[in-house]
C-alpha positions as CSV (number, residue, x, y, z in Angstrom):
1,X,-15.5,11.0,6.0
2,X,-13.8,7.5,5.6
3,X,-12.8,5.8,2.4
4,X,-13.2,2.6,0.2
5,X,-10.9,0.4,-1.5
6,X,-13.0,-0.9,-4.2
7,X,-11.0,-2.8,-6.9
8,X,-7.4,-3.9,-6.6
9,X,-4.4,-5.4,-8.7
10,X,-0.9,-6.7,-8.1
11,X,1.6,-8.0,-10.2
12,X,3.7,-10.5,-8.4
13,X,7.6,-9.4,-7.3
14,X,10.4,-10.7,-8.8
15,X,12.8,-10.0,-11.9
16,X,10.2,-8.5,-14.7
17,X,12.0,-9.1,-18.1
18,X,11.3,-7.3,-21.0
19,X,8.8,-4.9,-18.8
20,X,9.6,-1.5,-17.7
21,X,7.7,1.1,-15.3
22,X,4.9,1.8,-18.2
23,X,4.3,-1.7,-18.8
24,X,3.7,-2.3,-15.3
25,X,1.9,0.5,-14.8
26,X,-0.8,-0.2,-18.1
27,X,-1.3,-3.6,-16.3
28,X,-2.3,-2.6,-13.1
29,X,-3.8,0.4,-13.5
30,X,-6.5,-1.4,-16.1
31,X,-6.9,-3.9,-14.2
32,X,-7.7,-2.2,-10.8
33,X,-10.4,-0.4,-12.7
34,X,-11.5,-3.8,-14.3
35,X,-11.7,-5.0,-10.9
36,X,-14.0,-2.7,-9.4
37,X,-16.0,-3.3,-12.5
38,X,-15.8,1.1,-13.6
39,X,-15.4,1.7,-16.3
40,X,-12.2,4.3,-16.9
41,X,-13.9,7.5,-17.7
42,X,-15.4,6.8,-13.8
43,X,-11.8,7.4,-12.6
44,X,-11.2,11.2,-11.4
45,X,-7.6,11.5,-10.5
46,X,-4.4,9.5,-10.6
47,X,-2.0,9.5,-7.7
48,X,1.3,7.3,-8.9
49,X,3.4,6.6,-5.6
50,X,7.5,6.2,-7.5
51,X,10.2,6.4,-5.4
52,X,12.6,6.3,-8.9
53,X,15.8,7.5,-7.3
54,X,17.6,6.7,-10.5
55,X,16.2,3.1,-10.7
56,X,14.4,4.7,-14.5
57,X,15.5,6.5,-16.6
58,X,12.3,8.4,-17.2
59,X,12.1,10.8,-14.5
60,X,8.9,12.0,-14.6
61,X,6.4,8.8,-14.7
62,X,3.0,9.8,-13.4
63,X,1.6,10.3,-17.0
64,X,2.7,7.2,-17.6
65,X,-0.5,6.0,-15.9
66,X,-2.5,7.6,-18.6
67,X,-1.1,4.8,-21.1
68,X,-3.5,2.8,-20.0
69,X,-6.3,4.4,-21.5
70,X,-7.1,7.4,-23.4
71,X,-9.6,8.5,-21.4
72,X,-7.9,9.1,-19.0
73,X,-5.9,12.0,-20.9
74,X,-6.6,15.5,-18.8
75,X,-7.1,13.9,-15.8
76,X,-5.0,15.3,-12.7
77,X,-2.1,12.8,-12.4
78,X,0.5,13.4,-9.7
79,X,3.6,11.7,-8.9
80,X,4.2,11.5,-4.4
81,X,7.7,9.9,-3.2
82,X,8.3,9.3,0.4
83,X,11.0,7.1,0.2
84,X,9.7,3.5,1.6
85,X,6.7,4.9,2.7
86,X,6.2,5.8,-0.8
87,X,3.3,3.3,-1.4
88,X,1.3,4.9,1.6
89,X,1.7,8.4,1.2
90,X,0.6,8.0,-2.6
91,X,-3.0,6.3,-1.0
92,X,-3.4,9.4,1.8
93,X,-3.4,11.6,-1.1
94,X,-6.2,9.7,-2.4
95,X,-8.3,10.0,0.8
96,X,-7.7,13.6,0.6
97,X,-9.0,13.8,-2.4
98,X,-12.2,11.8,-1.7
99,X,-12.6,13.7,1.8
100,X,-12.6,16.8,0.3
101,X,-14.9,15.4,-2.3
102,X,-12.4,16.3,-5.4
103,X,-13.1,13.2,-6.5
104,X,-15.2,10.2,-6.1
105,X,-13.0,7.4,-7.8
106,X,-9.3,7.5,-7.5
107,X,-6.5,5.5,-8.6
108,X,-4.1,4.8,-6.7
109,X,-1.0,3.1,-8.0
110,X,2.4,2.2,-7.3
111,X,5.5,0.8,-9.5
112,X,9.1,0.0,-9.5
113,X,11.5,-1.3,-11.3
114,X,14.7,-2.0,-9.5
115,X,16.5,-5.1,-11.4
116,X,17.9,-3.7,-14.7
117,X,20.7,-1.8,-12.9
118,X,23.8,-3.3,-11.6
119,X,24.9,-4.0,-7.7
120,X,26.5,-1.1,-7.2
121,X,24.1,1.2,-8.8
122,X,21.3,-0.5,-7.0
123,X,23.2,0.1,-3.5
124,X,23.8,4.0,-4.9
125,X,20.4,4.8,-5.8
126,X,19.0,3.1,-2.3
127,X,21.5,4.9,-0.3
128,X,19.6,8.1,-1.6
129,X,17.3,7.3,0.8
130,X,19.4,7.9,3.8
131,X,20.8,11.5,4.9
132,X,23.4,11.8,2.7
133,X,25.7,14.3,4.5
134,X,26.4,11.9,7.4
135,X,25.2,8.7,6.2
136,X,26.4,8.8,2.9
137,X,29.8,7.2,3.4
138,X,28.2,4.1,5.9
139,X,30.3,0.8,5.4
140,X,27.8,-1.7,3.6
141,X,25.2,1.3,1.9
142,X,21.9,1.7,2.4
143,X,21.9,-1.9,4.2
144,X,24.2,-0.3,6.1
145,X,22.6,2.3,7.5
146,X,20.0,-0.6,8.9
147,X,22.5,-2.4,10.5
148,X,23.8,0.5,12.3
149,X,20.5,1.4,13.9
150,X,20.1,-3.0,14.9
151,X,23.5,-2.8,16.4
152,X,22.6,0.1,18.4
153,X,19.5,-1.8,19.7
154,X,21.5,-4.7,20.5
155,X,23.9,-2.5,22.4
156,X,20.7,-1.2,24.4
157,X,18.7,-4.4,24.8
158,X,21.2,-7.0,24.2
159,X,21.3,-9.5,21.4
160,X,18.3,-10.0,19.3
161,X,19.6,-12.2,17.2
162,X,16.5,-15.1,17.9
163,X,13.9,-12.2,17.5
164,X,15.4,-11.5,13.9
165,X,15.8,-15.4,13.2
166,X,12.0,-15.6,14.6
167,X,10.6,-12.6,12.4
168,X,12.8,-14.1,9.2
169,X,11.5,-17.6,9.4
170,X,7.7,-16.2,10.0
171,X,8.0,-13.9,6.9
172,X,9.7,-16.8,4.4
173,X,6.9,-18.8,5.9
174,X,3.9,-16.5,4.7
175,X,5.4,-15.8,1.4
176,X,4.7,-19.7,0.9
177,X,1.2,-19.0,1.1
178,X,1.8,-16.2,-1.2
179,X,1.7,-16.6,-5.2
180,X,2.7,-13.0,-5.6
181,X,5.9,-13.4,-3.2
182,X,9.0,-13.1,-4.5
183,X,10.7,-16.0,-2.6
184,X,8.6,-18.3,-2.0
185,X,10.5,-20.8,0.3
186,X,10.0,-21.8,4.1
187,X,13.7,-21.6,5.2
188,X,13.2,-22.6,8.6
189,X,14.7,-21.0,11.8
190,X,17.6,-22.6,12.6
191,X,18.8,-21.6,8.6
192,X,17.4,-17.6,9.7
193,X,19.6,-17.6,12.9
194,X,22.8,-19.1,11.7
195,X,25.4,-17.8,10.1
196,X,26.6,-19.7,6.7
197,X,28.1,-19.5,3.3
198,X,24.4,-18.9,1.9
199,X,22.9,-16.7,4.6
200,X,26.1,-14.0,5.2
201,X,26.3,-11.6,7.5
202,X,25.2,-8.4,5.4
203,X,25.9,-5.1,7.6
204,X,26.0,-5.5,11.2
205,X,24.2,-8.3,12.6
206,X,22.0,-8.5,10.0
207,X,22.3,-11.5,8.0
208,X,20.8,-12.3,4.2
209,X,17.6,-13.2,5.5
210,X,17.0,-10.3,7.1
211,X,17.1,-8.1,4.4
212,X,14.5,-6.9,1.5
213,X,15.3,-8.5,-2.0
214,X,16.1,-6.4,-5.1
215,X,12.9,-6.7,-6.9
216,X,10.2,-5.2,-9.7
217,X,6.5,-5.2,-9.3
218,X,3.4,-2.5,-9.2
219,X,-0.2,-2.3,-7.7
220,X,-3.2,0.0,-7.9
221,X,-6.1,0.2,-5.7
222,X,-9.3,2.3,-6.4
223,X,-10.9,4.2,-4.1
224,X,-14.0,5.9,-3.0
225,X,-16.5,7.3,-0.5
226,X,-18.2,4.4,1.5
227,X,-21.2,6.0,0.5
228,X,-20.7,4.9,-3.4
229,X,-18.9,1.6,-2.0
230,X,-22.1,0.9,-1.4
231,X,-23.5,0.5,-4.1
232,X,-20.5,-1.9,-5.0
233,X,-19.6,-5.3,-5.0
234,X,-16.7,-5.0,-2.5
235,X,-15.3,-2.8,-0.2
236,X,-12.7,-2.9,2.7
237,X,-13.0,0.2,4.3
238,X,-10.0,2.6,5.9
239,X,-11.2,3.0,9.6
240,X,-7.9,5.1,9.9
241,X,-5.0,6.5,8.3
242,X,-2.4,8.4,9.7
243,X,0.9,9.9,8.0
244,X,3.9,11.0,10.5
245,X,7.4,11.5,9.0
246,X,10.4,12.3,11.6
247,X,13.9,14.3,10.8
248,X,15.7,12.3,8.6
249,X,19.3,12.4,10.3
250,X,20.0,9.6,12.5
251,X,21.7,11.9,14.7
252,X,18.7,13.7,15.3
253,X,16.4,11.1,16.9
254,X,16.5,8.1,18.8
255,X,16.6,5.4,16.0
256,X,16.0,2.7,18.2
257,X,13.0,4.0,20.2
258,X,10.8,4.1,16.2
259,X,9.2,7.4,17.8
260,X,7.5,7.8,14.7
261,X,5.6,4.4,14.1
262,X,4.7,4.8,17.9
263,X,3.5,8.1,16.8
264,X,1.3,7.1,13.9
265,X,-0.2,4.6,15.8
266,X,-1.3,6.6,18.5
267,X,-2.9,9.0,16.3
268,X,-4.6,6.4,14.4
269,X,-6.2,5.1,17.5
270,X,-7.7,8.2,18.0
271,X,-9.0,8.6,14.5
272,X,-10.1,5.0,14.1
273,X,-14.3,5.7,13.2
274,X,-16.7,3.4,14.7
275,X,-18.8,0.9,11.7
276,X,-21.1,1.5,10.3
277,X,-20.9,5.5,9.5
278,X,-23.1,5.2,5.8
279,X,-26.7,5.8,5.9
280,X,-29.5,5.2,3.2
281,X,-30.3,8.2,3.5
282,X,-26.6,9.9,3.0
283,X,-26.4,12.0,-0.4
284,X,-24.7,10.7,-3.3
285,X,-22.5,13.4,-5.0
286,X,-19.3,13.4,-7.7
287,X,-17.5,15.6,-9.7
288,X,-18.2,14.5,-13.4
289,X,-21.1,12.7,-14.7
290,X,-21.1,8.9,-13.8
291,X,-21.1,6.9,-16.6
292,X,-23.3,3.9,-17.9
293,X,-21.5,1.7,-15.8
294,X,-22.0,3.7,-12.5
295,X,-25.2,5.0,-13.4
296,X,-26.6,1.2,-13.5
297,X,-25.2,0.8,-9.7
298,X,-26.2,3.8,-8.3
299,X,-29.5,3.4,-9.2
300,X,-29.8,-0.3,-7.9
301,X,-28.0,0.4,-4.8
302,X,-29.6,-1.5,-1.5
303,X,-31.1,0.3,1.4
304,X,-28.9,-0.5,4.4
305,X,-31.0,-3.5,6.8
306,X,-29.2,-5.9,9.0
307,X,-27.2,-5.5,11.9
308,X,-23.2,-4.2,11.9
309,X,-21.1,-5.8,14.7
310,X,-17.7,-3.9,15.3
311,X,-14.8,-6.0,17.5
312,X,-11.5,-5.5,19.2
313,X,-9.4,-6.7,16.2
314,X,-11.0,-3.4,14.2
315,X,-12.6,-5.8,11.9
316,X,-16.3,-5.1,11.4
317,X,-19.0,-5.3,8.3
318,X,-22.5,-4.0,6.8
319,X,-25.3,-6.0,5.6
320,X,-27.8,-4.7,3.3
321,X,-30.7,-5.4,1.7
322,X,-32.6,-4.9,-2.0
323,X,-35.7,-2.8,-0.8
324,X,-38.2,-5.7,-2.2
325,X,-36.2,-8.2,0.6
326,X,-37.9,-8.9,3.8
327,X,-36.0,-8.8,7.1
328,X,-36.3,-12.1,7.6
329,X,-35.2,-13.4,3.9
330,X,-32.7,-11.0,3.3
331,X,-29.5,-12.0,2.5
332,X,-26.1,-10.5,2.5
333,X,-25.4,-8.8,-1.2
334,X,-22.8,-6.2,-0.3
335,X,-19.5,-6.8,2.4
336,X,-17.7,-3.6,3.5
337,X,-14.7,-5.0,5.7
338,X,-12.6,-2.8,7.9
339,X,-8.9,-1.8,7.8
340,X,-7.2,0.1,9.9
C-alpha cells in the first residue's frame, strides 16, 4: 500500500525575525491542512521532523504542533531526528502509519530555526552531526568534515573543481525560479569556480558557494491512502520510499563511494509500484469518524474511467470520472501524479 501527499505548505528560507519554532510550526501546519481542504479534526497523527541540536531552547517541540489547533490536543505527536535526513525520515514514519492503516491523514511537518545563535554556536551545534569522538576536533567544523570527504574524492578522481563550479551555478540558477529560495541570485560559473574575496575557500576545496546557508524555515505535508486521495482534489503519489542509514564514523566506510545513497536507490527501484494500483471498488476505511468535510468527499468520490499511462521518468497519472459522465465526455476531475 502506497501513499498520497494531499495538501502542502512551505514558508520560504531565510532569517525569520521575531518567529521561533512554534510560530513556524502554527503556520504550516494550518495551512497544510487548509490546503488539502480537511478540516483538523480529519488529521490522525502528527510526525514533527527537528533536528534541534541546540539551535532551541525548547527541547521537546513535537506538541508544539498542537498550537495550531485545539483539536488536535490527544492526538499522537512524535518528534523523529535523523540529522539531515531529518525531513525524510519524519515523512516514512507517516507512510508507516498509513500502511499499517493507524491512520488515514497524517501530518507531516518539519521546522528549524538556525539564525538566532551566533557563528560559533551555529558551527558547535552542526558539528553534532558528525561522530564526535574522531571528527569532533576537524579544522573548519562541521563544514569541515565535508571538505575532508571532497578532498578525498579529489585525491581518488582528481580535481573536481568544474563539477562543483557546475553543480553551484545550476543550483543558484533554480533558486531564481524559486520565491521560497533563500538566495535568490544567478551567480554564474565563472564566479562558482573562482576563488575570490567574496566566494573564499571554506574547508578544503570547497569554496562559499558550495556550501548550505545558515537559515530558518518549516513545511508540512499531509498524507493519505491513494484510495481517499481519491476522492481529493490533488495528489502526488509516493511510488517508492526507501530509508538506509550507514555507520556514522568516517573511518568506517568509504565516504567517497556514498554506499548508502547507492543503496537506497537500488532498493527503491525494486519497490517502485506500477500506476494505477486504486480501484473503485477498493474499501474505504479510517480510524475515527470522518468529519463534515470528509464525509461530503467521500461520498462524491468518482468511479475510476479513463486510461493511466506510466513512463520511464516514473511520472504517471489517473483520470476519473463522475458516474453520470460518459466515456466519451468525460473529463479529467482528479490528477494523482507520481513521485518516486
Amino acid at each position: 500500500m502506497s501513499a498520497c501527499i494531499v495538501g502542502w505548505s512551505h514558508t520560504p528560507f531565510g532569517k525569520h525575525e521575531g518567529e521561533d519554532v512554534e510560530s513556524l510550526l502554527v503556520k504550516v501546519a494550518r495551512d497544510a491542512v487548509a490546503d488539502a481542504g480537511l478540516d483538523p479534526d480529519d488529521i490522525d497523527e502528527i510526525v514533527l521532523g527537528h533536528y534541534g541540536g541546540g539551535f532551541s531552547a525548547q527541547g521537546f517541540t513535537s506538541s508544539l504542533v498542537l498550537q495550531a489547533d485545539d483539536a488536535w490536543r490527544f492526538k499522537p505527536a512524535t518528534r523523529v531526528e535523523n540529522a539531515c535526513a531529518t525531513g525524510s525520515a519524519a515523512i516514512h514514519q507517516g507512510l508507516k502509519s498509513i500502511a499499517g492503516r493507524q491512520a488515514r491523514f497524517v501530518l507531516v511537518a518539519g521546522v528549524e530555526k538556525m539564525t538566532d545563535l551566533p557563528g560559533p554556536e551555529i558551527a558547535q551545534a552542526l558539528l553534532s552531526a558528525a561522530y564526535l569522538k574522531e571528527e569532533g576536533e576537524i579544522e573548519g567544523g562541521f563544514a569541515g568534515v565535508f571538505g575532508q570527504i571532497a578532498q578525498r574524492y579529489f585525491q581518488r578522481h582528481g580535481d573536481q573543481s568544474d563539477a562543483l563550479a557546475t553543480i553551484a551555478a545550476k543550483n543558484h540558477r533554480n533558486g531564481c525560479a524559486n520565491p521560497l529560495a533563500q538566495m535568490r541570485k544567478d551567480l554564474g560559473y565563472e564566479f562558482c569556480r573562482h576563488v575570490s574575496d567574496k566566494n573564499p575557500l571554506v574547508a578544503g576545496p570547497l569554496k562559499r558557494t558550495d556550501c548550505s546557508l545558515v537559515s530558518d524555515g518549516a513545511a508540512a505535508v499531509v498524507l493519505t491512502d491513494i484510495d481517499t486521495a481519491l476522492a481529493m482534489n490533488k495528489a502526488v503519489v509516493f511510488r517508492a520510499a526507501v530509508q538506509v542509514n550507514d555507520f556514522l564514523p568516517m573511518s568506517r566506510r568509504d565516504i567517497t563511494l556514498f554506499e548508502g545513497c547507492a543503496e537506497a536507490w537500488r532498493r527503491a527501484r525494486a519497490k517502485t509500484i506500477s500506476w494505477p494500483v486504486a480501484t473503485a471498488a477498493s474499501a474505504m476505511w479510517w480510524t475515527a469518524p470522518p468529519s463534515a468535510t470528509m464525509r461530503k468527499a467521500l461520498s462524491s468520490r468518482p468511479k475510476i474511467h479513463s486510461t493511466s499511462r506510466s513512463t520511464a521518468t516514473a511520472s504517471s497519472w489517473c483520470r476519473h470520472r463522475p458516474a453520470s459522465a460518459t466515456p466519451a465526455t468525460a473529463r479529467s476531475r482528479s490528477t494523482i501524479r507520481a513521485s518516486s
